[in-house]
PDB file of N, H, CA, C and O in Angstrom:
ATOM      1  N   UNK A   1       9.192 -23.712   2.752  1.00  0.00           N
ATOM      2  CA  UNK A   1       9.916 -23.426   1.533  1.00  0.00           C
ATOM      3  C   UNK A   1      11.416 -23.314   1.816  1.00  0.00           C
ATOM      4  O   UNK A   1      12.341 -23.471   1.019  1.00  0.00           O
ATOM      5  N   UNK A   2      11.463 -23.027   3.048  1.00  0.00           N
ATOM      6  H   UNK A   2      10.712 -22.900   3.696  1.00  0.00           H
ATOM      7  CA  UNK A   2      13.150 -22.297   3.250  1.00  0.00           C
ATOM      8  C   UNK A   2      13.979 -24.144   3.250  1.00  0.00           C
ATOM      9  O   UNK A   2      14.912 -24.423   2.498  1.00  0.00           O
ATOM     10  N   UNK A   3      13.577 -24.793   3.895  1.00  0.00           N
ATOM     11  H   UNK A   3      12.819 -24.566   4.507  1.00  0.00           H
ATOM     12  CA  UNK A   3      13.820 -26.519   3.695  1.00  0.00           C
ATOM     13  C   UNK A   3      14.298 -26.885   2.044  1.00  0.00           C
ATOM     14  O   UNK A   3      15.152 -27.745   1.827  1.00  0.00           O
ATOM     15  N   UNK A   4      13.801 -26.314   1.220  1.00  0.00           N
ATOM     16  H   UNK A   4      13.107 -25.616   1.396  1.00  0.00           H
ATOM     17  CA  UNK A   4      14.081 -26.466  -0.174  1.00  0.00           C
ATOM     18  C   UNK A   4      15.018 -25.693  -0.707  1.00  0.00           C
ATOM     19  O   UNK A   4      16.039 -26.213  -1.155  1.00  0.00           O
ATOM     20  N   UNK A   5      14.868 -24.630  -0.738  1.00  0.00           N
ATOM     21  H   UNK A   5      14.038 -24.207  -0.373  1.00  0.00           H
ATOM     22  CA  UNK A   5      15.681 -23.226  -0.684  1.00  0.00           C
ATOM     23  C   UNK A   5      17.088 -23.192  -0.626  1.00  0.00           C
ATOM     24  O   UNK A   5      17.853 -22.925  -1.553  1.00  0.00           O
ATOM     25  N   UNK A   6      17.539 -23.663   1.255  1.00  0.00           N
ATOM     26  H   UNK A   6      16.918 -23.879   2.008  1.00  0.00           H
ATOM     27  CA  UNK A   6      18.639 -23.566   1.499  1.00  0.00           C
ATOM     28  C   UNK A   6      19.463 -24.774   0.934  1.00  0.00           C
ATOM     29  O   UNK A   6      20.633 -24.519   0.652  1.00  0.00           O
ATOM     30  N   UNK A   7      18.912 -26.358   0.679  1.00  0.00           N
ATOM     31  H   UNK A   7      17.961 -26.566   0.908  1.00  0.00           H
ATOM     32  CA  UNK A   7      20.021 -26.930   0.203  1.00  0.00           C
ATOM     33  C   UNK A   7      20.114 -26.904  -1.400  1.00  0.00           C
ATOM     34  O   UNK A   7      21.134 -27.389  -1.890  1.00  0.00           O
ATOM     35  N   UNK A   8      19.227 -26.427  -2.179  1.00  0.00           N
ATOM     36  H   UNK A   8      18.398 -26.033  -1.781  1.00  0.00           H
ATOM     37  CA  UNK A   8      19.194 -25.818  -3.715  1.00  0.00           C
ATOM     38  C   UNK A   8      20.802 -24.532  -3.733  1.00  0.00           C
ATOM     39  O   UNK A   8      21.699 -24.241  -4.523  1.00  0.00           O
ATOM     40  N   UNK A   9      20.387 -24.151  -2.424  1.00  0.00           N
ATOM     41  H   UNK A   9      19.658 -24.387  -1.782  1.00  0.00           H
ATOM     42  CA  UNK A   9      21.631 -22.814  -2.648  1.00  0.00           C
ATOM     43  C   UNK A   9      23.383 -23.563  -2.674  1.00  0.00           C
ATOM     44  O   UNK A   9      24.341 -23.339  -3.414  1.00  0.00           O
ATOM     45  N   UNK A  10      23.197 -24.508  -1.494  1.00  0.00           N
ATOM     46  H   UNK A  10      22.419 -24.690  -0.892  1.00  0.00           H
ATOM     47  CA  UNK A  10      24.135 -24.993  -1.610  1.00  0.00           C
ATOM     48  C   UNK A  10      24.730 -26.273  -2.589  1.00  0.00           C
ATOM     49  O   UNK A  10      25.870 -26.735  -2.647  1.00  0.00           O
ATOM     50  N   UNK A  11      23.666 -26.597  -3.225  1.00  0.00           N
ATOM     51  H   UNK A  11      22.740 -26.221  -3.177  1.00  0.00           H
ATOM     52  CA  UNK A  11      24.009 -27.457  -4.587  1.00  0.00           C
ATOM     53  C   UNK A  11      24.447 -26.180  -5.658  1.00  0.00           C
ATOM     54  O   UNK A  11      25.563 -26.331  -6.155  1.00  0.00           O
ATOM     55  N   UNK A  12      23.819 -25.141  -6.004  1.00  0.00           N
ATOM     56  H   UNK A  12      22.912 -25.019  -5.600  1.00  0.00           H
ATOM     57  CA  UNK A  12      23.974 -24.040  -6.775  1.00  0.00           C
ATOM     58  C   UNK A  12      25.692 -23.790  -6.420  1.00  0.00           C
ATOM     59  O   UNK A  12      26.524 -23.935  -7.316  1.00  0.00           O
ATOM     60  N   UNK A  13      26.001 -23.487  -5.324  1.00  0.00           N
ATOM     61  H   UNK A  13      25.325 -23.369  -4.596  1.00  0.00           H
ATOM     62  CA  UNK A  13      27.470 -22.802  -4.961  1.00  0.00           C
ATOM     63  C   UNK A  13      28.002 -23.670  -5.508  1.00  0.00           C
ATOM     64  O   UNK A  13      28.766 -23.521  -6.462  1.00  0.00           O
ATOM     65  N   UNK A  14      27.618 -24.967  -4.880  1.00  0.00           N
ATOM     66  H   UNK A  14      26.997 -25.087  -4.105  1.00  0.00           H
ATOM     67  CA  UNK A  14      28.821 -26.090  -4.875  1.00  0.00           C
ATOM     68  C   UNK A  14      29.121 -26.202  -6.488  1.00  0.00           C
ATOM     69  O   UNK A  14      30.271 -26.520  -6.793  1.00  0.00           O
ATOM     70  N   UNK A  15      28.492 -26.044  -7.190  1.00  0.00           N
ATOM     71  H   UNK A  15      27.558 -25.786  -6.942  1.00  0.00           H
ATOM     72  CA  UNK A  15      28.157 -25.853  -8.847  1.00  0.00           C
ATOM     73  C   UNK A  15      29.117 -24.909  -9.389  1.00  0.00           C
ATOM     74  O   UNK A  15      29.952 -25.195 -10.247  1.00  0.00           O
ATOM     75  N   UNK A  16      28.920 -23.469  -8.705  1.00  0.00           N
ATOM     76  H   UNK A  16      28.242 -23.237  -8.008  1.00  0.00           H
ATOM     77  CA  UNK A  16      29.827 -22.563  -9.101  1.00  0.00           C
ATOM     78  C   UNK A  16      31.199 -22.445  -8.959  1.00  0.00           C
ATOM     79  O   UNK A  16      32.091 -21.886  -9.598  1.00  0.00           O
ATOM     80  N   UNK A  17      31.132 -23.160  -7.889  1.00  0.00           N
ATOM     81  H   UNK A  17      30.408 -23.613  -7.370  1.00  0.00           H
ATOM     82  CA  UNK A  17      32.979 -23.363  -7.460  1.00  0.00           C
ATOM     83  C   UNK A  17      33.512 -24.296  -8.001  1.00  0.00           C
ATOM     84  O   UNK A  17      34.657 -24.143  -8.426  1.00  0.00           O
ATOM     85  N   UNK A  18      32.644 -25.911  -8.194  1.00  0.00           N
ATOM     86  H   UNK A  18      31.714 -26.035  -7.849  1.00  0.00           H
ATOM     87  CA  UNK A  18      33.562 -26.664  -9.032  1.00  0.00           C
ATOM     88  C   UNK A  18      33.951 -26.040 -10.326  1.00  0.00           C
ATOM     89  O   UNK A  18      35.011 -26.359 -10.864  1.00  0.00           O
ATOM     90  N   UNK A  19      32.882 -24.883 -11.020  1.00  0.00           N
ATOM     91  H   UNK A  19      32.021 -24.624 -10.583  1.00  0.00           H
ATOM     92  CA  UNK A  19      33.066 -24.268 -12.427  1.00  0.00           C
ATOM     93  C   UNK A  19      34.369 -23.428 -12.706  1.00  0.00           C
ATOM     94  O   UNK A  19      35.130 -23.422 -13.674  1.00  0.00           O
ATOM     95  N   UNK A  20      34.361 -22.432 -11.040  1.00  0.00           N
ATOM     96  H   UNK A  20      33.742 -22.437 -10.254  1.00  0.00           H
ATOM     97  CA  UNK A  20      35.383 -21.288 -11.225  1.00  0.00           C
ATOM     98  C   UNK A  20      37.062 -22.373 -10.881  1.00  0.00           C
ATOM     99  O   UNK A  20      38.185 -22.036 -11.257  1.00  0.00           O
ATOM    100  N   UNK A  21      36.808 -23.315 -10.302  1.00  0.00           N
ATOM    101  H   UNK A  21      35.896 -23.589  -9.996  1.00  0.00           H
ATOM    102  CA  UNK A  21      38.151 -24.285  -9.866  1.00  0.00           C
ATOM    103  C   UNK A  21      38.609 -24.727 -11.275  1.00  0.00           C
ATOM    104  O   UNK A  21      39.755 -24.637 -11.717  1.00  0.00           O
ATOM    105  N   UNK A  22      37.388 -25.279 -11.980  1.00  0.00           N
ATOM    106  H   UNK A  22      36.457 -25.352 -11.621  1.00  0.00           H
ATOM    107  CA  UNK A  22      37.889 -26.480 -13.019  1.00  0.00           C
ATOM    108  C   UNK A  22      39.313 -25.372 -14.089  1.00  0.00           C
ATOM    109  O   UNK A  22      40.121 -25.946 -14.819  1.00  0.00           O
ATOM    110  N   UNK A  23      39.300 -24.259 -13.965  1.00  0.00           N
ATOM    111  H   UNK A  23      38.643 -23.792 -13.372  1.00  0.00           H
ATOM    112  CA  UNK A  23      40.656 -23.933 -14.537  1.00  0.00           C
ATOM    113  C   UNK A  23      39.811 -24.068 -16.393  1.00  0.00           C
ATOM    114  O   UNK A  23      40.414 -23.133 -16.921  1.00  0.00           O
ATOM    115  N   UNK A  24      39.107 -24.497 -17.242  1.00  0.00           N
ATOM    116  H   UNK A  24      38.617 -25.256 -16.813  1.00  0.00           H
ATOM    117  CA  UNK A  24      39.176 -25.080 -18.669  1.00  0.00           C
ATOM    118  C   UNK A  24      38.228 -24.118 -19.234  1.00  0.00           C
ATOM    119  O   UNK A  24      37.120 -23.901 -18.742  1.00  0.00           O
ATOM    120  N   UNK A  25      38.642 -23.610 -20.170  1.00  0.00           N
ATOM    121  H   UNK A  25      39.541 -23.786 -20.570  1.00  0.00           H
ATOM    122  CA  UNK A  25      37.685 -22.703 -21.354  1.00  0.00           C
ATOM    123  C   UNK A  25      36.442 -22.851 -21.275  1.00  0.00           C
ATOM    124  O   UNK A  25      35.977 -23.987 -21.186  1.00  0.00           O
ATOM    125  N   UNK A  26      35.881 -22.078 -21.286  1.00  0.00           N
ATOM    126  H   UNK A  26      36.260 -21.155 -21.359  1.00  0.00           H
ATOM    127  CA  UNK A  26      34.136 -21.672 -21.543  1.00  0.00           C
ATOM    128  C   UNK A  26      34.072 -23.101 -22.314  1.00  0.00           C
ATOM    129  O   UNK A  26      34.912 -23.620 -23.048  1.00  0.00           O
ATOM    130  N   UNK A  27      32.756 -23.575 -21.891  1.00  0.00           N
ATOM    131  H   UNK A  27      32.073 -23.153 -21.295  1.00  0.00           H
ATOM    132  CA  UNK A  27      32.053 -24.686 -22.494  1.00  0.00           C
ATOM    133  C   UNK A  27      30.755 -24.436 -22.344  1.00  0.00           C
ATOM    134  O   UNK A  27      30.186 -23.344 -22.328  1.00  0.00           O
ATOM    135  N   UNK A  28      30.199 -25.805 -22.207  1.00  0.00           N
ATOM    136  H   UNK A  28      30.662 -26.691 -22.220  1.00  0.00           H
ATOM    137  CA  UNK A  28      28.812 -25.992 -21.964  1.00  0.00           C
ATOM    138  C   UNK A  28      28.630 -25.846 -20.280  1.00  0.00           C
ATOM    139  O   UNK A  28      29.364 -26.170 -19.346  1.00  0.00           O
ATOM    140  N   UNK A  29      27.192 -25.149 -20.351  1.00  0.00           N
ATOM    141  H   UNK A  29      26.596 -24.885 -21.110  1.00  0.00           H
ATOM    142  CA  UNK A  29      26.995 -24.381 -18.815  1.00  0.00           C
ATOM    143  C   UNK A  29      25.365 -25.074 -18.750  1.00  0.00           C
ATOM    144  O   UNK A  29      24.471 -24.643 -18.022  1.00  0.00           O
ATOM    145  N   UNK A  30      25.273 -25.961 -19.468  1.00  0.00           N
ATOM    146  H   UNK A  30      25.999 -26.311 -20.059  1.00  0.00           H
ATOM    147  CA  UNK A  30      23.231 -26.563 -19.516  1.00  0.00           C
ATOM    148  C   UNK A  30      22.957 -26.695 -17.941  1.00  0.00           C
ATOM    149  O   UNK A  30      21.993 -26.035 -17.553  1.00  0.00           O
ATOM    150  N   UNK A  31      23.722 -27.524 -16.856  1.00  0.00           N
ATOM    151  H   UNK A  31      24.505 -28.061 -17.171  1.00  0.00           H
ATOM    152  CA  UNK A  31      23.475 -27.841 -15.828  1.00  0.00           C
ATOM    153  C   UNK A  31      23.567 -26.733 -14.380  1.00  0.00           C
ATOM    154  O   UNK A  31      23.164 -26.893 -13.228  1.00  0.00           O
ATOM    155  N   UNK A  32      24.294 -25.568 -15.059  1.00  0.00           N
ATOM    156  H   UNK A  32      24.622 -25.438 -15.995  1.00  0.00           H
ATOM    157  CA  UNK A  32      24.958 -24.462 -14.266  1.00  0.00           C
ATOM    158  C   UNK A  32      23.661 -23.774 -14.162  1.00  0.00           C
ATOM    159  O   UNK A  32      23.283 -23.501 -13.023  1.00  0.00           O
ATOM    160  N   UNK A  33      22.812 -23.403 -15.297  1.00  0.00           N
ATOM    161  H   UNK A  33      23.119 -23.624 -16.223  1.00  0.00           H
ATOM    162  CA  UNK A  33      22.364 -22.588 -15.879  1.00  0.00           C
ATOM    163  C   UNK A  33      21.218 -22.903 -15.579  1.00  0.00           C
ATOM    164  O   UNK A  33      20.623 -21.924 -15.129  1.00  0.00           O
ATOM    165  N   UNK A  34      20.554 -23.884 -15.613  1.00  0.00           N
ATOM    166  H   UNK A  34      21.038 -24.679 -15.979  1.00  0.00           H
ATOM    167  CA  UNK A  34      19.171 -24.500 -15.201  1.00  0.00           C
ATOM    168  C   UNK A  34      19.266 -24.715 -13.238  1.00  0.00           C
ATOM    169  O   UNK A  34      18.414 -25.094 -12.434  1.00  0.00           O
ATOM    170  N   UNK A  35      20.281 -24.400 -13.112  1.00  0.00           N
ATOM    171  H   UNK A  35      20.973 -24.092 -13.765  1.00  0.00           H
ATOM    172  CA  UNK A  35      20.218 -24.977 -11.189  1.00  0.00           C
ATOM    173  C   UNK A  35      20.205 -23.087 -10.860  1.00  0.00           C
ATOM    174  O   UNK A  35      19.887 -22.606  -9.773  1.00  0.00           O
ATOM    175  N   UNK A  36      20.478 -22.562 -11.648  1.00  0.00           N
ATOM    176  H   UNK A  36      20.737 -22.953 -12.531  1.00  0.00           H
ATOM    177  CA  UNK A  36      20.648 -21.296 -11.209  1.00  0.00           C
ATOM    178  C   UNK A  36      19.557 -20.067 -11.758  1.00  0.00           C
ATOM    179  O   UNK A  36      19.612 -18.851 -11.571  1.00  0.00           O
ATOM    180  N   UNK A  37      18.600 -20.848 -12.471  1.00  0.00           N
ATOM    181  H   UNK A  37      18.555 -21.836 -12.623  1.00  0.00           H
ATOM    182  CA  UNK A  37      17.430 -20.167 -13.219  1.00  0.00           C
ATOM    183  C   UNK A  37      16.403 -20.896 -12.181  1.00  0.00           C
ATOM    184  O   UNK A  37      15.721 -20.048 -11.605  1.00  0.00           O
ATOM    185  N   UNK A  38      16.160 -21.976 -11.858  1.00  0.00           N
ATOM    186  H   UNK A  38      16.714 -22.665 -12.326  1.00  0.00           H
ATOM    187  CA  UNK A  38      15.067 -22.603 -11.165  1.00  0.00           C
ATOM    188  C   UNK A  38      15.410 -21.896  -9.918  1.00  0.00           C
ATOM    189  O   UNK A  38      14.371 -21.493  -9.396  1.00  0.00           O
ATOM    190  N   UNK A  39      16.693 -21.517  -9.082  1.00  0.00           N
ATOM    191  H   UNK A  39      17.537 -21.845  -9.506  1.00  0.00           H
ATOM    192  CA  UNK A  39      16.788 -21.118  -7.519  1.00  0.00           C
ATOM    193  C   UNK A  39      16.202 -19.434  -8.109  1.00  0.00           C
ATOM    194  O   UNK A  39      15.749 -18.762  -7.183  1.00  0.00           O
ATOM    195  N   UNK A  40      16.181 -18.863  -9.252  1.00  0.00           N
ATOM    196  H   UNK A  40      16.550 -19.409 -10.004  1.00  0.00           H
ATOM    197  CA  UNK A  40      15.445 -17.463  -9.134  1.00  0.00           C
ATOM    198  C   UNK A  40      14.273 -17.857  -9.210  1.00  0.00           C
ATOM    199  O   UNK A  40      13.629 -16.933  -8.715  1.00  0.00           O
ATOM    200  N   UNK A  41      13.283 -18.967  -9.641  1.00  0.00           N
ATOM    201  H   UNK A  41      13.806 -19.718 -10.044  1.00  0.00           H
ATOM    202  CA  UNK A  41      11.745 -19.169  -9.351  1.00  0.00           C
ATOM    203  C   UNK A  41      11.218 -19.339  -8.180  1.00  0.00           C
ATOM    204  O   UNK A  41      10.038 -19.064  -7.958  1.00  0.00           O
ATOM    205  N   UNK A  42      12.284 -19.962  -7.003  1.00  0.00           N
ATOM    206  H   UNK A  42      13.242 -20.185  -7.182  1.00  0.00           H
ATOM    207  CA  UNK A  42      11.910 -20.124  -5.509  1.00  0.00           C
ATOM    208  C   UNK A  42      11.435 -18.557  -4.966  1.00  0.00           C
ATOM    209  O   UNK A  42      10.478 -18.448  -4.200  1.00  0.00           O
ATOM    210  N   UNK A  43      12.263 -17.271  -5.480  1.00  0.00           N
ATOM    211  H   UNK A  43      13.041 -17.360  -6.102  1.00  0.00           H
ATOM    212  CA  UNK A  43      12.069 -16.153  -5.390  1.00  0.00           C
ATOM    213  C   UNK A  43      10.838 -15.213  -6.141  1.00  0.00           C
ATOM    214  O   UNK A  43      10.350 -14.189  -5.662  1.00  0.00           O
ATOM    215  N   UNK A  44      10.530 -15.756  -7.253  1.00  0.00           N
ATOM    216  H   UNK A  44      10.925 -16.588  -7.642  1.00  0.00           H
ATOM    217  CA  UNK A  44       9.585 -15.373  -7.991  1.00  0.00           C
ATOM    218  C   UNK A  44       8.185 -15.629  -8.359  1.00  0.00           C
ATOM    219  O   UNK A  44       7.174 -14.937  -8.237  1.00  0.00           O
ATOM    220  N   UNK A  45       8.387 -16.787  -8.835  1.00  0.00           N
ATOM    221  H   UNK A  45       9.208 -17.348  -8.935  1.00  0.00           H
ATOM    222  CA  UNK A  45       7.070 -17.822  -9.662  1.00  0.00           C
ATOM    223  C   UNK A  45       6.635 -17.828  -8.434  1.00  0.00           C
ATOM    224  O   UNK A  45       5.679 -17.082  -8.219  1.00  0.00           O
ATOM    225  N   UNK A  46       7.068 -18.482  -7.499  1.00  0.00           N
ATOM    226  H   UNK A  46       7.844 -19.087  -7.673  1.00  0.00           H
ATOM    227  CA  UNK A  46       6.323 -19.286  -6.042  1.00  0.00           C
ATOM    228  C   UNK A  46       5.373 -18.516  -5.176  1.00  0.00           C
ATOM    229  O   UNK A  46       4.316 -18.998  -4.769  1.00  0.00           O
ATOM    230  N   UNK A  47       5.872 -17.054  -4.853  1.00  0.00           N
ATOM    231  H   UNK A  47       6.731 -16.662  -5.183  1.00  0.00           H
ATOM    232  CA  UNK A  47       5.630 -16.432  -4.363  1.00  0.00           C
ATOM    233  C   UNK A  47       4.186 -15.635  -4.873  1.00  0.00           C
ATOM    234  O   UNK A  47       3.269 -15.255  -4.145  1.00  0.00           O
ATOM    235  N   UNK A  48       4.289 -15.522  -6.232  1.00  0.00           N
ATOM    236  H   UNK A  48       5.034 -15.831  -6.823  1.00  0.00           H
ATOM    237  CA  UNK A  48       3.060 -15.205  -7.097  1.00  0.00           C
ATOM    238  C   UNK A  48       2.186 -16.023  -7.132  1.00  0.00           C
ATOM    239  O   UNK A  48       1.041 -15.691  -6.823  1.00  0.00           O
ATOM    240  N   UNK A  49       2.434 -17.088  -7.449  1.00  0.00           N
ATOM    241  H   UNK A  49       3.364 -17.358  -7.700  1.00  0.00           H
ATOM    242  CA  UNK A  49       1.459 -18.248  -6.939  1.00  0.00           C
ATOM    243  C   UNK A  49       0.385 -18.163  -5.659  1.00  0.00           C
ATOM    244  O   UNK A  49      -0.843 -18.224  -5.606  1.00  0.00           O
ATOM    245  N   UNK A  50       1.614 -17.962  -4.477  1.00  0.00           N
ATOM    246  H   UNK A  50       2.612 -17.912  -4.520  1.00  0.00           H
ATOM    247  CA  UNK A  50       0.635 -18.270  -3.275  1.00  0.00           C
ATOM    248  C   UNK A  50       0.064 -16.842  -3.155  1.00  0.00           C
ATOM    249  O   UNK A  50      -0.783 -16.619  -2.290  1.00  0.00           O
ATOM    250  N   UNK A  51       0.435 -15.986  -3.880  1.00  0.00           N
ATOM    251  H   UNK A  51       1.122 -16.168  -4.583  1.00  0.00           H
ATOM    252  CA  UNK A  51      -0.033 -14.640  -3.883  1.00  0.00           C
ATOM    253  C   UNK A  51      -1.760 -14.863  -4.617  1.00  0.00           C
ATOM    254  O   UNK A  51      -2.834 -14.583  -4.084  1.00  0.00           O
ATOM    255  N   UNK A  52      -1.509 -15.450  -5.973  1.00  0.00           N
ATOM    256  H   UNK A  52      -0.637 -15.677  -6.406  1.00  0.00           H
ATOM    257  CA  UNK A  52      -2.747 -15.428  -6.371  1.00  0.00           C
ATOM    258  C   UNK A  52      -3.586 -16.424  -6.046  1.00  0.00           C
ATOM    259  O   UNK A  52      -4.735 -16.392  -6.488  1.00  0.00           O
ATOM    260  N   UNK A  53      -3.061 -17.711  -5.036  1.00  0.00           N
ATOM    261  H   UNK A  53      -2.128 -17.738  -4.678  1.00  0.00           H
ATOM    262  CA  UNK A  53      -4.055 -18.525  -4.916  1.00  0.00           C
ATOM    263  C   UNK A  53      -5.051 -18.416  -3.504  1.00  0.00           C
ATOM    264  O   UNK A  53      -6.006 -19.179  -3.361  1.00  0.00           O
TER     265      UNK A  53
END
């Protein structure tokens, strides 16, 4: 899992920094927001899973 994990984190950062750089008013965050909700399921969902299977 950690193979998946660690380069998700670093697509996620790389995400956040082009956001906090770009300098331009609140907009649309669809792509921010979904890369950064799926890296909390690597922590959650997954783990319950292999828990209950």
């Amino acid at each position: 899992m950690a193979y998946a994990v660690i380069p998700h984190a670093a697509v996620l950062s790389w995400l956040l920094l082009k956001r906090i750089e770009s300098g331009t008013p609140a907009g649309r965050i669809d792509g921010l927001m979904a890369a950064a909700l799926t890296y909390v399921l690597w922590f959650g969902l997954f783990p319950l899973c292999r828990l209950a299977g």
